[in-house]
C-alpha positions in Angstrom: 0.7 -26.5 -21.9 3.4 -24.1 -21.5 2.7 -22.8 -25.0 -1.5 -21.8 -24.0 -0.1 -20.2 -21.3 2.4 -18.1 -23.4 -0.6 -17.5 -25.4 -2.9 -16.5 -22.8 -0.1 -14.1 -21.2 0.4 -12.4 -24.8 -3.1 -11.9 -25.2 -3.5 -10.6 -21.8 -0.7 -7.8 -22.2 -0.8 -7.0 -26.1 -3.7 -4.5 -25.2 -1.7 -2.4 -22.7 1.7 -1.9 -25.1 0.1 -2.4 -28.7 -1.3 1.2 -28.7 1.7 2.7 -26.9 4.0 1.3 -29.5 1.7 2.9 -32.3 1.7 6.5 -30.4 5.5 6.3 -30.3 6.1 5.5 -34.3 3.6 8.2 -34.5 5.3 10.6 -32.7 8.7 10.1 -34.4 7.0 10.1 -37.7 5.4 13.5 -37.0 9.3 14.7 -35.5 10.7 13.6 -38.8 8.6 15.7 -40.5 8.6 18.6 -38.4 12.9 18.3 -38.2 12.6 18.2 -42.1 10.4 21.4 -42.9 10.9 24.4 -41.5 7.2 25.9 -41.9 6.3 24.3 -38.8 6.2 26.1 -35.6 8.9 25.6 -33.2 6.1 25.0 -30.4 4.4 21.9 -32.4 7.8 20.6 -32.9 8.9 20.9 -29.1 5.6 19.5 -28.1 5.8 16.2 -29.9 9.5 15.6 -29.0 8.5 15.9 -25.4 5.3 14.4 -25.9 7.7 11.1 -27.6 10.0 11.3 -25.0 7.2 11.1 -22.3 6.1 8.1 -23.7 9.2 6.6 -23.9 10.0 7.0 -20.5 6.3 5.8 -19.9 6.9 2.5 -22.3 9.4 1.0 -20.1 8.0 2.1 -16.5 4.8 0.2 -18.2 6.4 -2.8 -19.0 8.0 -2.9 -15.4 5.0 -2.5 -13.9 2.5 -5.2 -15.7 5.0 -7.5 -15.3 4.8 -7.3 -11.5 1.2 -6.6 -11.6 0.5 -10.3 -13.6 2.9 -12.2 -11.3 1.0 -10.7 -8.3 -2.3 -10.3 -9.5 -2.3 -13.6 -11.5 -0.3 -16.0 -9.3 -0.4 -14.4 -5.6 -4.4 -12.9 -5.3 -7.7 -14.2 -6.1 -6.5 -15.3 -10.0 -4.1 -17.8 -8.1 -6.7 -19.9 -7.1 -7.5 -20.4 -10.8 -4.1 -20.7 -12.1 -2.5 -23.3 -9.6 -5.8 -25.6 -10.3 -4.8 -25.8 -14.3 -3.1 -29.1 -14.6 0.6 -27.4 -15.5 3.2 -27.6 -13.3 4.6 -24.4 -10.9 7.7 -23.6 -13.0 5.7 -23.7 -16.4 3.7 -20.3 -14.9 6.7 -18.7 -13.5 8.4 -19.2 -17.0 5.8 -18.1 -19.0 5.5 -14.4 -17.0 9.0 -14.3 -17.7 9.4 -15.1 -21.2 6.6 -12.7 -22.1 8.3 -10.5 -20.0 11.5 -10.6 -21.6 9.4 -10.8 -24.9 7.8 -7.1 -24.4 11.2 -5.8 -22.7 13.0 -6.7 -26.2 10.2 -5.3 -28.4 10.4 -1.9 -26.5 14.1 -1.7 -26.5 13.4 -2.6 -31.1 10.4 0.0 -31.3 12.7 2.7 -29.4 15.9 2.2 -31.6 13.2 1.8 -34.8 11.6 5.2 -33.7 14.7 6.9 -33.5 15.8 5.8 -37.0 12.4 7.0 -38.2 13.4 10.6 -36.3 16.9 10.3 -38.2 15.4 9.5 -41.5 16.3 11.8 -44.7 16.6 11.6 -48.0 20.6 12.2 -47.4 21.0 9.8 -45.0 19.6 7.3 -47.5 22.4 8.4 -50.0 24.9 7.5 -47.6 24.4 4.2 -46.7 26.1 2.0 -49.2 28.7 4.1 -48.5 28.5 3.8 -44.8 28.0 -0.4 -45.7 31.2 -0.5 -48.1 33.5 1.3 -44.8 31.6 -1.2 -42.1 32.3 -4.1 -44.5 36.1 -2.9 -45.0 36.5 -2.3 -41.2 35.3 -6.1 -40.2 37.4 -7.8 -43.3 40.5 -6.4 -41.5 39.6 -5.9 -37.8 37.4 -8.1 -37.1 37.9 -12.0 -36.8 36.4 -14.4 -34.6 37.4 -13.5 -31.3 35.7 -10.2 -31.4 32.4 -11.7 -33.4 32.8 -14.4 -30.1 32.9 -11.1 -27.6 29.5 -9.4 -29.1 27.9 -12.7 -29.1 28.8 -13.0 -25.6 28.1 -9.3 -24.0 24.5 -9.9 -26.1 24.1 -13.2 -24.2 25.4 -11.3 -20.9 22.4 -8.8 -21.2 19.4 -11.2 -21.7 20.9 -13.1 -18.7 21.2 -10.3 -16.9 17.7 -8.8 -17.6 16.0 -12.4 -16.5 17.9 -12.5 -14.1 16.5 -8.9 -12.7 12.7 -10.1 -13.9 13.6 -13.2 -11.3 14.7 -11.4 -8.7 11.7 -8.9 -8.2 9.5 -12.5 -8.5 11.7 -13.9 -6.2 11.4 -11.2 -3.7 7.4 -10.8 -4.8 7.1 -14.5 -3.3 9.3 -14.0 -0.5 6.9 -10.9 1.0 3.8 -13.4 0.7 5.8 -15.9 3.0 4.1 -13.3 6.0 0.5 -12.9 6.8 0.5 -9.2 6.7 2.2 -6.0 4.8 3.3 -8.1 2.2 4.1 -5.5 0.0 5.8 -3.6 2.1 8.1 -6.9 3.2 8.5 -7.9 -0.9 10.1 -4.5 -1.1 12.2 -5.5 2.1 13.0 -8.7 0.6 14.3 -6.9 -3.1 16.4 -4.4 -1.4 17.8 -7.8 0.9 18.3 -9.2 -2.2 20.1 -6.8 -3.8 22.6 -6.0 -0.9 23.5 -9.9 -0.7 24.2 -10.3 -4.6 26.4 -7.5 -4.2 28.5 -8.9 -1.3 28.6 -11.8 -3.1 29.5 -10.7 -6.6 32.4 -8.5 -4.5 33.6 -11.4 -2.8 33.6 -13.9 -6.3 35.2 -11.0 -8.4 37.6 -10.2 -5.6 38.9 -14.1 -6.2 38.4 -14.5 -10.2 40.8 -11.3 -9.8 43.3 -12.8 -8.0 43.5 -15.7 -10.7 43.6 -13.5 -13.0 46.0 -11.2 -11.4 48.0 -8.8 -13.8 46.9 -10.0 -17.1 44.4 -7.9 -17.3 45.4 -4.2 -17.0 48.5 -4.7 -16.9 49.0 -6.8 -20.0 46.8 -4.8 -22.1 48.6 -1.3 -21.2 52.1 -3.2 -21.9 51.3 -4.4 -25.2 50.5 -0.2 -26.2 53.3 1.4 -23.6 56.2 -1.0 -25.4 55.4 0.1 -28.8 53.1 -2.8 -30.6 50.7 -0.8 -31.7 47.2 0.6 -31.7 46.3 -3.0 -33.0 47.7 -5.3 -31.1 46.5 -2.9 -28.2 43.1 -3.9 -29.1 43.6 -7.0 -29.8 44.9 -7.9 -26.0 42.0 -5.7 -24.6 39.7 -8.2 -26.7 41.3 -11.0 -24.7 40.9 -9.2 -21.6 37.5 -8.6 -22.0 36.7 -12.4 -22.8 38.1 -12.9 -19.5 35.7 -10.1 -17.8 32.6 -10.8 -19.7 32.9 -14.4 -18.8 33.0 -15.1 -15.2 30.1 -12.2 -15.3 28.1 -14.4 -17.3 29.0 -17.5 -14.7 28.2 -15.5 -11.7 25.0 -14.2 -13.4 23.6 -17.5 -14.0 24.1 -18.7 -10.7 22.0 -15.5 -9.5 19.2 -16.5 -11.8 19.0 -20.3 -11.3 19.0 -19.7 -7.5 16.2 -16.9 -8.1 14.1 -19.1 -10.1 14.7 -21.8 -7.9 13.5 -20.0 -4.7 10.2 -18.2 -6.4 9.4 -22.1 -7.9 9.8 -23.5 -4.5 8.1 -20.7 -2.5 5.0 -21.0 -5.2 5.1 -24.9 -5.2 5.6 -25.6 -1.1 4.7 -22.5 0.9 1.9 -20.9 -1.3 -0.1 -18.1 0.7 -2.4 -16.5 -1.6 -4.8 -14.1 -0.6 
């Protein structure tokens, strides 16, 4: 069931980001060409840049925004009397916002990064890339090994947990404001900002202890290794280590974060629903 829902939730949203994704490549198509000749006229060419930055900037408020609007509008108003009926269990419509969600967050973050290549694009640049691939293929076979393939693996990881764990938290505090009878939204926003000031202490508090374990080895250790003479490499090859032992107990305390957040919105939903 959790698969008609994703379905559903596609369908529903394709339709607001389908044609912004298409004015975008648009836009950086025309600002390739205008870069590229010079006949055009400075003011065409300063129009669509800030006409493709605009959007940009509009893409991601956009995303934000329907993915609040479906939790509340779809789970918390008059659509919730629908969706709770359908024979699928709480957590499966709380994970399918949040994987579409994530979904559309990724597929703006690729169309952005793919636009901006488009903008770059030039016959030169195009020269230069197997010779740009023969130096990035020389650089990993000599500085690259497992431990640093091991530390982008892991920052990558670190920043999808950390964006669901932000999509959670805004659902989290979305079902906490419903808990009252009145100014909901106003007590949601409340509840965020609560939210927020509480995974701070917290994350203070539990990186105030991980860095007593780890007291020393990290700055100091790092800085030693290139202050007593080992080298540029070996410098970087400490700070590799010291970064595995950043990125992980980030990645620890950032899970916690989210399984509690999914955990509260899935119980608040399941035991103390309040639609309107």
């Amino acid at each position: 069931m959790l698969k008609k829902l994703l379905k559903y939730e596609i369908r529903a949203t394709a339709r607001l980001f389908l044609p912004v994704f298409g004015a975008i490549l648009l836009l950086a198509i025309l600002n390739n060409i205008f870069f590229n000749f010079n006949d055009i006229p400075d003011f065409a060419a300063v129009l669509t840049m800030m006409l493709y930055v605009i959007l940009i900037i509009a893409l991601f408020v956009l995303v934000y925004v329907v993915m609040i609007q479906r939790f509340y509008k779809n789970l918390l108003r008059d659509e919730g009397y629908l969706m709770f009926t359908l024979p699928v269990r709480t957590w499966q419509l709380i994970a399918s916002k949040l994987i579409v969600s994530i979904m559309w967050l990724a597929i703006c973050t690729f169309v952005t990064v793919l636009s901006v290549f488009i903008m770059a694009f030039s016959l030169d640049l195009l020269r230069e890339i197997p010779e740009f691939l023969r130096q990035l293929s020389d650089f990993l076979a000599h500085y690259v090994g497992i431990s640093e393939v091991t530390l982008f693996f892991e920052f990558v990881f670190l920043m999808l947990i950390g964006t669901i764990g932000s999509v959670l938290m805004i659902y989290a505090a979305i079902s906490i404001g419903h808990l009252v009878g009145k100014h909901r939204v106003l007590t949601a926003f409340g509840a965020y900002i609560g939210l927020s000031i509480v995974e701070q202490i917290i994350t203070n508090l539990y990186f105030s202890l991980v860095g007593r374990i780890y007291d020393h080895t990290i700055p100091y250790g790092s800085y030693g290794a290139y202050q007593f003479g080992y080298g540029a490499y070996d410098f970087a090859r400490e700070f590799v280590g010291a970064m595995h032992m950043i990125v992980i107990p980030t990645l620890i305390i950032t899970v916690i974060f989210s399984v509690v957040y999914f955990i509260l919105t899935n119980y608040i939903l399941s035991h103390r629903l309040n639609l309107e």
